[in-house]
C-alpha positions in Angstrom: -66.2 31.3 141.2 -64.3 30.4 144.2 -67.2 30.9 146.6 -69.4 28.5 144.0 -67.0 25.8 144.0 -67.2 25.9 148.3 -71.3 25.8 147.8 -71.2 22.9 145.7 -68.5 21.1 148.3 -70.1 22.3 151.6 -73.7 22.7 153.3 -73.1 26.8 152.9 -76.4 29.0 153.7 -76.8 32.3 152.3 -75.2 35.5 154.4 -78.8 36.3 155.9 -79.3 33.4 157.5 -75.7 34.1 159.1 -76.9 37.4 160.0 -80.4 36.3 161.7 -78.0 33.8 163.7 -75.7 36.8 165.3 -78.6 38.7 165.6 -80.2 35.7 168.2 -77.2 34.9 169.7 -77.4 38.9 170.5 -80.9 38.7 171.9 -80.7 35.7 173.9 -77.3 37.2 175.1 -78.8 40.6 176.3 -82.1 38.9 177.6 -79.8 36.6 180.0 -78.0 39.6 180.7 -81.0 41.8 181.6 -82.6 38.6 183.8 -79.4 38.8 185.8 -79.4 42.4 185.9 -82.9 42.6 187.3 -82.1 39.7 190.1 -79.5 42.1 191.1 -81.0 45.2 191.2 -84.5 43.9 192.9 -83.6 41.0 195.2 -79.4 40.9 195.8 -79.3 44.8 196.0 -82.6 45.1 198.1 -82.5 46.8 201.5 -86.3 47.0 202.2 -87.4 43.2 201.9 -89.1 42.2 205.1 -88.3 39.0 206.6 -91.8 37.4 205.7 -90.9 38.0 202.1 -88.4 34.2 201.5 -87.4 33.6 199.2 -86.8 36.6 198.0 -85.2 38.1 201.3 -82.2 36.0 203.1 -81.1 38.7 205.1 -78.4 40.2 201.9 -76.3 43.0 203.3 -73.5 44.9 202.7 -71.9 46.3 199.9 -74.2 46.3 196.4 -73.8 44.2 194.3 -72.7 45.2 190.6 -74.6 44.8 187.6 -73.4 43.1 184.3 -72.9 46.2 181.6 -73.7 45.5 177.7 -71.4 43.6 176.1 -71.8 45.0 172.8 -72.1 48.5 174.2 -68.3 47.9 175.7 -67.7 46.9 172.3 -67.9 50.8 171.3 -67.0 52.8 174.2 -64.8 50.6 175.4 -65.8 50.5 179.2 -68.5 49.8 181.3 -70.5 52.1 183.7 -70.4 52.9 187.5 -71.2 50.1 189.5 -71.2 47.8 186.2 -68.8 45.0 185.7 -68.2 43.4 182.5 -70.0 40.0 181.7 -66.5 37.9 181.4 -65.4 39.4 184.9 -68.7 39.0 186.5 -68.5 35.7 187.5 -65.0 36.8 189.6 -66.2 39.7 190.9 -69.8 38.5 192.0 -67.6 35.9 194.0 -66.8 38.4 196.2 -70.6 38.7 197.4 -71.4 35.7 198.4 -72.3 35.2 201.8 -72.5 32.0 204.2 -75.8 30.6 205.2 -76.9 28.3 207.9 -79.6 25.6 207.7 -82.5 27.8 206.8 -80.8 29.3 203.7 -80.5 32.6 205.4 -76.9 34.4 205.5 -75.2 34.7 208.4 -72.5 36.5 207.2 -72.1 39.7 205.5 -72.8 39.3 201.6 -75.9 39.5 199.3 -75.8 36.3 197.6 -76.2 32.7 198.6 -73.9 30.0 197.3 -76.7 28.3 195.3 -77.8 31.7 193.4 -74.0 32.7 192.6 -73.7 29.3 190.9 -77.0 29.6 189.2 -75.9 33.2 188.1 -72.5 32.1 187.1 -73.8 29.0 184.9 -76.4 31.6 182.9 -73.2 34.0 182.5 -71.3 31.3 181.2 -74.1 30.8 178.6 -74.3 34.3 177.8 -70.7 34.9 177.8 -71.0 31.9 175.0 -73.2 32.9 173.0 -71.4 36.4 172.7 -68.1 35.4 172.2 -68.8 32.3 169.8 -72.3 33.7 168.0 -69.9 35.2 165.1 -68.1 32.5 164.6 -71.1 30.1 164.1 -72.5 32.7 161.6 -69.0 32.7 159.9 -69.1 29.0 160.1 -73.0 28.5 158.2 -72.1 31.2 155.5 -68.9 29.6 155.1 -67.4 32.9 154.9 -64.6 31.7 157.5 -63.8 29.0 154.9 -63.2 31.5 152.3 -61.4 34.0 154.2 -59.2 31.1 155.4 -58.8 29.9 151.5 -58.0 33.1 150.6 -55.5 34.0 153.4 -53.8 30.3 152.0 -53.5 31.5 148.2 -52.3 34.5 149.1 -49.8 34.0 151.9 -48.9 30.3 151.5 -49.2 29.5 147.9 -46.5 31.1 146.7 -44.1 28.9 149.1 -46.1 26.1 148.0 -45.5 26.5 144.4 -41.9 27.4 145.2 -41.3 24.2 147.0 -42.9 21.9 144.7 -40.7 23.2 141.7 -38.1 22.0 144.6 -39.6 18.7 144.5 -40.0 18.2 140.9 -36.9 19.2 140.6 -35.3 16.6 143.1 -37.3 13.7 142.0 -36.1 14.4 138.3 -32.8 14.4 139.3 -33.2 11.2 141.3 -35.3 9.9 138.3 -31.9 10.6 135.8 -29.7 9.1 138.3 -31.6 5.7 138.8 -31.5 5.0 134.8 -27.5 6.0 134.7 -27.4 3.4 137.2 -29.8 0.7 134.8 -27.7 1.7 132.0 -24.8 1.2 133.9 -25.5 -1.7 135.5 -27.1 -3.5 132.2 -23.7 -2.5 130.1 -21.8 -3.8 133.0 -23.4 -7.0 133.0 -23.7 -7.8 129.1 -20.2 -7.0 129.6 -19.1 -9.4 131.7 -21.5 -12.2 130.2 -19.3 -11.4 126.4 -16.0 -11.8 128.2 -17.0 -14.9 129.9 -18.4 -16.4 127.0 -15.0 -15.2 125.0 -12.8 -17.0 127.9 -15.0 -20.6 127.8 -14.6 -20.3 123.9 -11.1 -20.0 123.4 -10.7 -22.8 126.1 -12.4 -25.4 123.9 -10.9 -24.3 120.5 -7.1 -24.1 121.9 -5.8 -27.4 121.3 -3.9 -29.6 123.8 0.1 -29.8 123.4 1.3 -33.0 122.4 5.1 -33.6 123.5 
């Protein structure tokens, strides 16, 4: 009934179509993840790239670079792998990485990414971090089943209160209510009152007869 009544208020969609939207915001999620992963792994973490091979080679050394670990597969076991970082640390940790480049693009530091790839990497982990972290939500929000968990938690954890207070109110207002027409009732007598004894004064004045001496 309740879940009717939200239908015929709000654009809701059936619970499949909130389904098929987690399910894409986990595939575009892992497909950024795995594009990242493989940029890594082949170019950042190469050690066998010759020089003739630019872009692909700008003299990256040092320590590797780590990969980004399933977010949904942390989700289970609760940690990542060896030489894995998880995707909302791995804009931090890649930081440490990035090496300084001269004109030609080329590091000439120690590090295995340039500046302009760690913040092309960082702005597709922002997306994917997005997707993972709000993808639920957006299904919640399309099948309207955050608006009836939200109504729900309401009726059952702040209606009572609410019914409680508004007795309060009711209660006030008819007391306020009782008071204001004691005070017409009051104020009427008090006035027809005074309007009879001031008539009573002005008549006996004009029937009292002057003394003659």
């Amino acid at each position: 009934m309740a879940g009717s009544a939200i239908k015929s208020l709000l654009p809701c969609v059936d619970s499949e179509f909130g389904k098929n939207v987690t399910d894409a915001s986990k595939l575009v999620t892992n497909g950024i993840d795995t594009l990242l992963n493989h940029h890594v792994s082949l170019i950042a973490n190469a050690n066998n790239l010759p020089p003739e091979a630019k872009p692909l080679y700008y003299n990256q050394s040092g320590p590797f670079v780590p990969i980004i670990c399933d977010p949904y597969m942390v989700e289970q076991t609760k940690q990542c792998g060896e030489g894995a970082v998880p995707l909302g640390n791995a804009i931090q940790e890649w930081k440490k990485y990035v090496c300084q480049v001269s004109g030609a693009g080329i590091c000439s530091t120690t590090g295995r990414l340039t500046p302009d790839s760690y913040k092309q990497m960082s702005a597709a982990v922002n997306v994917s971090y997005a997707l993972y972290s709000y993808g639920p939500f957006l299904a919640s929000l399309v099948d309207c089943s955050m608006i009836r968990d939200t109504l729900k938690d309401m009726h059952q954890h702040h209606c009572p209160g609410l019914r409680k207070q508004s007795q309060r109110v009711y209660i006030g207002l008819l007391v306020a209510t009782v008071s204001v027409m004691f005070c017409l009732f009051f104020w009427v007598f008090y006035g027809r009152e005074r309007q009879h004894r001031k008539h009573n004064k002005t008549t006996s004045k004009v029937e009292t007869p002057p003394v003659k001496e």
